[in-house]
Legacy VTK file of the C-alpha trace (Angstrom):
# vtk DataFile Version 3.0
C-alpha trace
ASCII
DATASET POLYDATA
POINTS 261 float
0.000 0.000 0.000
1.412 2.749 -0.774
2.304 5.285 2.319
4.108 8.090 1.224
4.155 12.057 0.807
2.779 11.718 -2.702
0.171 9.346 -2.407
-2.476 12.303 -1.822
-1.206 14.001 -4.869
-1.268 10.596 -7.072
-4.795 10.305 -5.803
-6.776 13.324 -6.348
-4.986 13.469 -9.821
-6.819 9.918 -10.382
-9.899 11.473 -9.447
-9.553 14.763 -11.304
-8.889 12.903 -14.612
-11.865 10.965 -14.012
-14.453 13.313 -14.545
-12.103 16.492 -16.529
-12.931 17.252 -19.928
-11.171 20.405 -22.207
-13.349 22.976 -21.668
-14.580 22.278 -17.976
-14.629 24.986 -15.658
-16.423 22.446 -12.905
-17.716 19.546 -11.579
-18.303 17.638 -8.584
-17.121 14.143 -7.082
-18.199 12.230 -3.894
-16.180 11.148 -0.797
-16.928 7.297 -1.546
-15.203 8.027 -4.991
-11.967 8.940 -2.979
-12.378 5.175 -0.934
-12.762 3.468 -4.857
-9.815 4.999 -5.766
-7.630 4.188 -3.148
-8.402 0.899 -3.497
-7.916 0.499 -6.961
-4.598 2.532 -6.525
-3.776 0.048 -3.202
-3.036 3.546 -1.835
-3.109 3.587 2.158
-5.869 6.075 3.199
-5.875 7.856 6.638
-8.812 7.370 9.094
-10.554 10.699 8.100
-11.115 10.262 4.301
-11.892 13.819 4.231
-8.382 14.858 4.999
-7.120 14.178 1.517
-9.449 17.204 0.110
-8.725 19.050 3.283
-4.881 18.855 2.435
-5.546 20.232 -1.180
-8.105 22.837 0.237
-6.297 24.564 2.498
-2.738 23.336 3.187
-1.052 22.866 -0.453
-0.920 22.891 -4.202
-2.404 20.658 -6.390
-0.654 18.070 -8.551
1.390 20.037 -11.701
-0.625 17.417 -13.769
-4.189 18.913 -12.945
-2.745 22.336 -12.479
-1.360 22.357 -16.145
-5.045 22.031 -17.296
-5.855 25.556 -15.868
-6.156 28.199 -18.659
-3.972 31.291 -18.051
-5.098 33.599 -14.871
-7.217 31.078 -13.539
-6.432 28.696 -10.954
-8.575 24.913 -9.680
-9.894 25.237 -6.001
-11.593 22.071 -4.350
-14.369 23.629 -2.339
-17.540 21.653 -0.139
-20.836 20.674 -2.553
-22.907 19.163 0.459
-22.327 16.096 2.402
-20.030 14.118 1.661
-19.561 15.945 -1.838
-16.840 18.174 -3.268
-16.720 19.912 -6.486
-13.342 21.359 -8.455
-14.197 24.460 -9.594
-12.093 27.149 -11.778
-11.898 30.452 -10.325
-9.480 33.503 -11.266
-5.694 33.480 -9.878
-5.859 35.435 -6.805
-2.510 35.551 -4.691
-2.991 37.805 -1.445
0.676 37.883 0.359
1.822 40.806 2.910
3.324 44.125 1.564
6.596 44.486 1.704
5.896 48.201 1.654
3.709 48.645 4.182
4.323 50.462 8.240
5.021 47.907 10.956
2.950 49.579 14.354
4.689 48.628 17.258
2.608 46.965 20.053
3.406 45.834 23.566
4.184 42.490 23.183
1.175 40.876 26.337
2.008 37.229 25.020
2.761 35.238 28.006
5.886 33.268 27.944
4.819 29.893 28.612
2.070 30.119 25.586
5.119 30.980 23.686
7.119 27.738 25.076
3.644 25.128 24.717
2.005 26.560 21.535
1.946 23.249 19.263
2.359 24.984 15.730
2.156 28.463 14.055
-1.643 28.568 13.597
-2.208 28.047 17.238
0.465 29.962 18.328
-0.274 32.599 15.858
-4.255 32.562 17.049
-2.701 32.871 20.552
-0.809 36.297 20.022
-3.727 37.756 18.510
-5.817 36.927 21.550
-3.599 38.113 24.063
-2.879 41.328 22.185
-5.830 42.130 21.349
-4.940 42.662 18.146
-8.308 42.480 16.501
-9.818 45.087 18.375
-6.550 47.572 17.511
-6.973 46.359 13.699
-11.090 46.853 13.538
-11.347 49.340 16.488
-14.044 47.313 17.966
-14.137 45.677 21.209
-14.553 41.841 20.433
-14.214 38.633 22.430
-13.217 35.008 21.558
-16.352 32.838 21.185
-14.917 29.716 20.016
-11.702 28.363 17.845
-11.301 25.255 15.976
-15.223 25.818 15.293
-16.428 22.914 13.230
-19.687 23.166 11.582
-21.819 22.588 8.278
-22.612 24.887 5.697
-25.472 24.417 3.506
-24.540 24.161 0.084
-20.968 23.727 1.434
-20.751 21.040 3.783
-18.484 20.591 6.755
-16.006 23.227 7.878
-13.715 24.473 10.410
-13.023 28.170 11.094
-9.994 28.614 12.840
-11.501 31.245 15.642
-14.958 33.210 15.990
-15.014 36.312 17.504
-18.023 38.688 18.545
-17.528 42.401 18.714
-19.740 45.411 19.331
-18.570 49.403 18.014
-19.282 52.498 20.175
-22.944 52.406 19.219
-24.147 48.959 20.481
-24.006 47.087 16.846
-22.754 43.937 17.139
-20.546 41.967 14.473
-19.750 37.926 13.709
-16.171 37.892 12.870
-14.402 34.461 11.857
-10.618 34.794 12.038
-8.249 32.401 9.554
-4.764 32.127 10.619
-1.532 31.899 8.018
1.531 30.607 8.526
4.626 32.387 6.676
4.276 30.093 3.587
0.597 29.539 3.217
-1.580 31.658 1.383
-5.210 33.220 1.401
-7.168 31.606 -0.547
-10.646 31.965 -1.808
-12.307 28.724 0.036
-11.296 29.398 3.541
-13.063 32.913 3.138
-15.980 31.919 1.305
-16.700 29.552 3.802
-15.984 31.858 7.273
-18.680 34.241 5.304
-21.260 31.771 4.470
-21.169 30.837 7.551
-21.964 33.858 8.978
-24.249 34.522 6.738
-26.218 31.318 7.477
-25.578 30.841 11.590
-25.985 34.799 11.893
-28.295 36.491 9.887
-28.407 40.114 10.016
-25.221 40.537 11.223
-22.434 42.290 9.913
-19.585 39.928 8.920
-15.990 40.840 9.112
-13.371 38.028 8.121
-9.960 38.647 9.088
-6.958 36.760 7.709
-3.784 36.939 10.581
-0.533 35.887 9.076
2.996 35.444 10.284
6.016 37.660 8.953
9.383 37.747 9.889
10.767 40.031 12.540
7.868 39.405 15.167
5.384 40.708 12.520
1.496 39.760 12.767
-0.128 40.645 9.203
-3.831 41.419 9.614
-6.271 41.915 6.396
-9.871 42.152 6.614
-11.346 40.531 3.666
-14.722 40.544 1.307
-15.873 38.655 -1.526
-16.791 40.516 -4.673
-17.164 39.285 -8.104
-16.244 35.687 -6.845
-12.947 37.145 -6.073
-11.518 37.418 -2.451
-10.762 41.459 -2.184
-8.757 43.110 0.783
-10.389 45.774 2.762
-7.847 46.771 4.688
-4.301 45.538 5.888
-2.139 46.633 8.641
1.155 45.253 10.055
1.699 44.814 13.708
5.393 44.139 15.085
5.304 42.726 18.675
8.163 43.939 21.081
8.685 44.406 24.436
7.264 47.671 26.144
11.095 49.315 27.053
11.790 48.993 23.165
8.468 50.970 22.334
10.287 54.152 19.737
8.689 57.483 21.385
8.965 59.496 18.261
7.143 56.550 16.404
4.127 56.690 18.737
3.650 60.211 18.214
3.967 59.913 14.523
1.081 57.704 14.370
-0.636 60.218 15.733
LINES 1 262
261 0 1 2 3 4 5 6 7 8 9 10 11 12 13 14 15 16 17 18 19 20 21 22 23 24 25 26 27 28 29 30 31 32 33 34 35 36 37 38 39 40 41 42 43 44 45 46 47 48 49 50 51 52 53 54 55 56 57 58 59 60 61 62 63 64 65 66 67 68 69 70 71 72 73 74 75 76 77 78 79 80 81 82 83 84 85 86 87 88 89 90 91 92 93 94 95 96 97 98 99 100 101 102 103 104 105 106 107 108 109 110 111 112 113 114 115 116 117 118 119 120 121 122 123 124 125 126 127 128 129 130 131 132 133 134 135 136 137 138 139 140 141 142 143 144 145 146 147 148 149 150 151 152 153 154 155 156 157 158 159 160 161 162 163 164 165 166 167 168 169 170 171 172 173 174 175 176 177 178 179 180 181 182 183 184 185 186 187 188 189 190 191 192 193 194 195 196 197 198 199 200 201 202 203 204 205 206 207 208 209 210 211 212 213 214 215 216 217 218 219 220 221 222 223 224 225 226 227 228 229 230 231 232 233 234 235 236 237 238 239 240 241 242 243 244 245 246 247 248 249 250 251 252 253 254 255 256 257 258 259 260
């Protein structure tokens, strides 16, 4: 059976094929297909079947063979269909990375030191340093509060999902917002799944409410890159992005408070 780091690759290429046709921009495929495969493949499946579309979906890129099919300036995304369904789906090339260009803010760095020491990996460690610094608030100028992270949940139309944290928050005049938070390590990228799905969400669990998904990624130097993100024109837009560089409070630069002033 066959166990390693390509197997995932060599299997979603099998499935791809299957069903691709010059010409199609999408189509769907079911979880049992994925099982079918693997055994016809004798390729070693983990537990959770649903972890080989979850690797593609969020984590990392798809085989060269299916992404060769791709016209020029569009890209394949594997996105939820319903239960137990996915569907590949073209959709524009849309990189959103950090500027390089763009004012660190120095904050007070309120991480404790032994969440630095125990955080497992970057996302929780990076979803840690936003809590204790309260960064979202400073970024939206709201005052919000953690509800829940590692929220899994379904989405109709979508199927299962996980947001990486939900906040609440309420503005100077009592109106409250939903706001799901996806964390980035330094290599991964925003995509347009991970948001489509914090804003369905949101749009299905809290009607009425005014959604604001935030993307927090990791720089170098102690830098925390926050964007606030929409959809528009099936095409994940930034709102707004702001740099944050945590360091202790004697290291705080006088003259640079004042200039953000």
């Amino acid at each position: 059976m066959a166990r390693g780091p390509n197997r995932y690759h060599e299997l979603i290429a099998a499935i791809f094929f299957d069903h691709w046709q010059a010409g199609t921009d999408s189509f769907e495929f079911a979880r049992q297909e994925i099982i079918d495969k693997a055994a016809e493949l004798s390729i070693d499946l983990p537990k959770n079947v649903g972890d080989v579309p979850y690797y593609f979906r969020y984590r990392y890129a798809l085989p060269e063979a299916v992404t060769a099919t791709h016209p020029d300036g569009r890209e394949w995304i594997i996105e939820g269909a319903g239960r137990a369904r996915y569907r590949f789906r073209l959709v524009k090339a849309n990189r959103i990375v950090p500027r390089d260009d763009l004012l660190a803010i120095a904050i007070p760095d309120a991480t404790p030191e032994l969440i630095r020491a125990y955080a497992l990996d970057d996302e929780q460690a990076l979803l840690a340093i936003v809590r204790y610094n309260r960064l979202i608030d400073t970024f939206l100028g709201l005052t919000t509060y953690s509800l829940q992270n590692h929220l899994r949940t379904t989405v109709k139309g979508i199927g299962q999902i996980e947001i990486d944290e939900l906040y609440v928050g309420l503005d100077k005049r009592g109106c409250h917002y939903v706001i799901p938070v996806q964390a980035k390590g330094g290599k991964d990228q925003i995509g347009i799944v991970q948001t489509t799905q914090d804003i369905r969400f949101v749009e299905q669990r809290f009607p009425g409410m005014q959604c604001r998904a935030i993307s927090a990624q990791f720089m170098a130097d102690q830098v925390v890159a926050l964007f606030e993100l929409t959809l528009q024109d099936d095409e994940v837009k930034v709102v707004e992005e702001r740099h944050y560089r945590l360091v202790p409070a004697s290291e705080l630069d006088q003259d640079a408070i004042r200039a953000y002033r």
